[in-house]
C-alpha positions as CSV (number, residue, x, y, z in Angstrom):
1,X,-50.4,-149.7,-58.1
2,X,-53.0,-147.2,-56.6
3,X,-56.4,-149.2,-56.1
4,X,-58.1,-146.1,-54.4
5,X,-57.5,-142.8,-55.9
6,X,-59.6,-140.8,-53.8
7,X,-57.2,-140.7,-50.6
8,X,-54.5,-139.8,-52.7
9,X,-56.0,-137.0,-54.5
10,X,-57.4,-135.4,-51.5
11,X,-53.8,-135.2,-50.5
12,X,-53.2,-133.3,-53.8
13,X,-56.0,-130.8,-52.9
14,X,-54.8,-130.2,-49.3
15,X,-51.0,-129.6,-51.1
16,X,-52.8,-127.1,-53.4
17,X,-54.9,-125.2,-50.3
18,X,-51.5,-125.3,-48.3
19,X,-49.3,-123.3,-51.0
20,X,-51.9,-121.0,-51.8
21,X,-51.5,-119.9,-47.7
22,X,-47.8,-120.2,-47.5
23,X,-46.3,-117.4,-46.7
24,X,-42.4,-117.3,-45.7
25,X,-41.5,-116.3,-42.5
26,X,-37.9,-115.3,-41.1
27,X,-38.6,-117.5,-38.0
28,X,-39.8,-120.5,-40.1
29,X,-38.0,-119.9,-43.1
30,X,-36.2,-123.4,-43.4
31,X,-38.9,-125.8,-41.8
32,X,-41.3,-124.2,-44.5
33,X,-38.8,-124.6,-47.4
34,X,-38.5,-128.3,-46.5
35,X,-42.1,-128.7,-46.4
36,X,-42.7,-127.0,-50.1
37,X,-39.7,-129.0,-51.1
38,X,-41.4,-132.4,-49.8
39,X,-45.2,-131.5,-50.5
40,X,-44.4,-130.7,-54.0
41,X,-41.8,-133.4,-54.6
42,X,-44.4,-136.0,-53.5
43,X,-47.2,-134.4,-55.5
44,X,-45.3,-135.1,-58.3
45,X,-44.7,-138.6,-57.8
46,X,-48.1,-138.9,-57.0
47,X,-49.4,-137.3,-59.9
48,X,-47.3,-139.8,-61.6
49,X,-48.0,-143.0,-59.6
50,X,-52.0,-142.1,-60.5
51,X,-51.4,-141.9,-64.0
52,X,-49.3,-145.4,-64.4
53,X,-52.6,-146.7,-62.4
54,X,-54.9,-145.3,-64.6
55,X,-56.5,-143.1,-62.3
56,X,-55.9,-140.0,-64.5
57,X,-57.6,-139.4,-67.7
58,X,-55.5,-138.3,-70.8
59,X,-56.7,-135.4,-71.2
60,X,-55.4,-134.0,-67.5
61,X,-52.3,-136.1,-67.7
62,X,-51.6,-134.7,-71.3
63,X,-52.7,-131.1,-70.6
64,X,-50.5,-128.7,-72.0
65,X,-48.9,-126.1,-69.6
66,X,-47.1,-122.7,-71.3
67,X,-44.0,-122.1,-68.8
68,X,-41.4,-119.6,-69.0
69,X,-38.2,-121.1,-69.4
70,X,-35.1,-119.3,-69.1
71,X,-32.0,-119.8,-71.2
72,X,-28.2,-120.8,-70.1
73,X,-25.7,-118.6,-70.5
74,X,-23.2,-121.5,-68.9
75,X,-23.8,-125.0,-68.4
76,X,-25.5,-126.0,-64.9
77,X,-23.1,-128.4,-62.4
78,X,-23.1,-129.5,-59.3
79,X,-21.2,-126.1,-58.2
80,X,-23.3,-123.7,-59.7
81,X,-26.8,-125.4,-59.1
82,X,-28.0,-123.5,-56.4
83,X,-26.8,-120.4,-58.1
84,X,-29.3,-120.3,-60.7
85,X,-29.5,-116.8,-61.3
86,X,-26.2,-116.7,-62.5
87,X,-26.2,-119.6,-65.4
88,X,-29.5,-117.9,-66.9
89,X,-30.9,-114.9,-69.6
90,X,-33.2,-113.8,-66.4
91,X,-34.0,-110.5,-69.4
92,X,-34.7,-113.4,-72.1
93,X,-37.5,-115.2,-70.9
94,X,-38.5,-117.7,-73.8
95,X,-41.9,-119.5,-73.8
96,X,-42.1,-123.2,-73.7
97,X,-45.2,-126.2,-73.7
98,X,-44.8,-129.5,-71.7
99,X,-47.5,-131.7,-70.6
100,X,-48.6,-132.4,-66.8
101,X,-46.9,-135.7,-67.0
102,X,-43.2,-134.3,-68.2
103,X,-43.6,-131.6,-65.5
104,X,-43.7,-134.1,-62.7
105,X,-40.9,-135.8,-64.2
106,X,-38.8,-131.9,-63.9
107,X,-39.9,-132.2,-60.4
108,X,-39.0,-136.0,-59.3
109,X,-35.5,-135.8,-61.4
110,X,-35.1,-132.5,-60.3
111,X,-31.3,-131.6,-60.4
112,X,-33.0,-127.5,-60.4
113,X,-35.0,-126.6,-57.8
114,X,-35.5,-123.4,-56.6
115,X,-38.4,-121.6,-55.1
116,X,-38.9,-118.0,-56.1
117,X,-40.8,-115.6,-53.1
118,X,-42.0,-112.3,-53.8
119,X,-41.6,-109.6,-51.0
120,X,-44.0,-110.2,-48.9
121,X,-42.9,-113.8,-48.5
122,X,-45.3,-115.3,-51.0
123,X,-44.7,-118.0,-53.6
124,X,-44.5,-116.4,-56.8
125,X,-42.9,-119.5,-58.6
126,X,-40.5,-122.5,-58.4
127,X,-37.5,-122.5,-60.9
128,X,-36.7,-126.5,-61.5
129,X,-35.1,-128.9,-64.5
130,X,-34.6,-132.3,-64.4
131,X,-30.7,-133.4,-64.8
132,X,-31.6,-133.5,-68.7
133,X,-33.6,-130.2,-69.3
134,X,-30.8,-127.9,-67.0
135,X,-28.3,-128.8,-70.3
136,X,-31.3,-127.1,-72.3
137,X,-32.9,-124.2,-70.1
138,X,-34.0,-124.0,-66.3
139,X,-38.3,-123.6,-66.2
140,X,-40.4,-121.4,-64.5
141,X,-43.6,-122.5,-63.0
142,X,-45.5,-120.4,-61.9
143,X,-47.5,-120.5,-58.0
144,X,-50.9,-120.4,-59.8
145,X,-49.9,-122.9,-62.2
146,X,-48.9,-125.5,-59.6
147,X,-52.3,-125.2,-57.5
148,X,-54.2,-125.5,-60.4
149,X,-52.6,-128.6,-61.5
150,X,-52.8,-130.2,-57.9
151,X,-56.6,-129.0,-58.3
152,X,-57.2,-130.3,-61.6
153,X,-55.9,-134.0,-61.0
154,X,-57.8,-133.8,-57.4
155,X,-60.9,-132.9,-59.3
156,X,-60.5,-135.8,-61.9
157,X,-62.6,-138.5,-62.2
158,X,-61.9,-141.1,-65.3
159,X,-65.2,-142.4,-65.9
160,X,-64.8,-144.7,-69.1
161,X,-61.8,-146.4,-69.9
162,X,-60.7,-148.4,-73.6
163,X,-58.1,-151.0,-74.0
164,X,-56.7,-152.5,-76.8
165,X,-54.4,-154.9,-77.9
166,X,-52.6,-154.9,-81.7
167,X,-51.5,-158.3,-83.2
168,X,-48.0,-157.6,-82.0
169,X,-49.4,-157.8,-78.5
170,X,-48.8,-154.1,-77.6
171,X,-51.4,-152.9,-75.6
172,X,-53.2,-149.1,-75.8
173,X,-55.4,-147.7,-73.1
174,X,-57.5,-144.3,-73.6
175,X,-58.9,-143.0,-70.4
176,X,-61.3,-140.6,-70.3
């Protein structure tokens, strides 16, 4: 349980200033595809870890993101994972909606994960599916769309919180 949100999210903004200067470099290539891999992987379990603590409202936590998702022309295995560009309609992008929340679960259950650079050696996107969503399609997310979700939980602040308990014992809480 997170008592302190305030360290955690200023990790999630330093994540979010960090991608927006990454830049690929031949000489650094792998050390800096570890670190996005690690920096993004923990930002998602973090993301989750201060929702489950109720240090993230509901309406960042159930934001919805539109994501281009790519369809499978075969099914994605163990063999062909890293060859994602093969297993997809990359002419057929299809639009999609999935909530802050689900994203981070693409990212910690990730079975896809590919980061996508554009010529000059900056993040465009990241192509990842949890071991569920690759039977489905593979999604894109986009570099902007990342950094302004790290942004938007750093920035959050749940000021009033509800909590209620039905006769069956099941309990509701609505942060805000």
């Amino acid at each position: 349980m997170i008592q302190d949100s305030h360290p955690w999210k200023r990790e999630l903004k330093k994540t979010a200033r960090w991608l927006k200067t990454l830049r690929l470099t031949e000489a650094a290539e792998e050390k800096q595809l570890v670190r996005l891999e690690k920096e993004l992987f923990f930002a998602a379990y973090v993301i989750r870890k201060l929702r489950e603590s109720n240090k993230l409202t509901d309406s960042v936590a159930n934001r919805r993101l539109k994501l281009e998702a790519y369809a499978l022309l075969e099914q994605v295995t163990l063999i062909n994972q890293w060859k994602w560009t093969e297993v997809c309609d990359q002419e057929n992008l299809v639009q999609r909606e999935i909530s802050v929340i689900k994203l981070c679960h693409q990212f910690v259950h990730s079975f896809v994960f590919s980061p996508v650079f554009d010529e000059h050696g900056v993040l465009d996107s990241v192509v990842v599916a949890s071991d569920w969503q690759s039977k489905d399609a593979l999604l894109r997310v986009a570099a902007e769309q990342l950094i302004d979700v790290l942004e938007s939980v750093a920035e959050d602040v749940v000021t009033e919180s509800h909590y209620k308990r039905d006769a069956s014992g099941k309990e509701t809480i609505t942060l805000a």
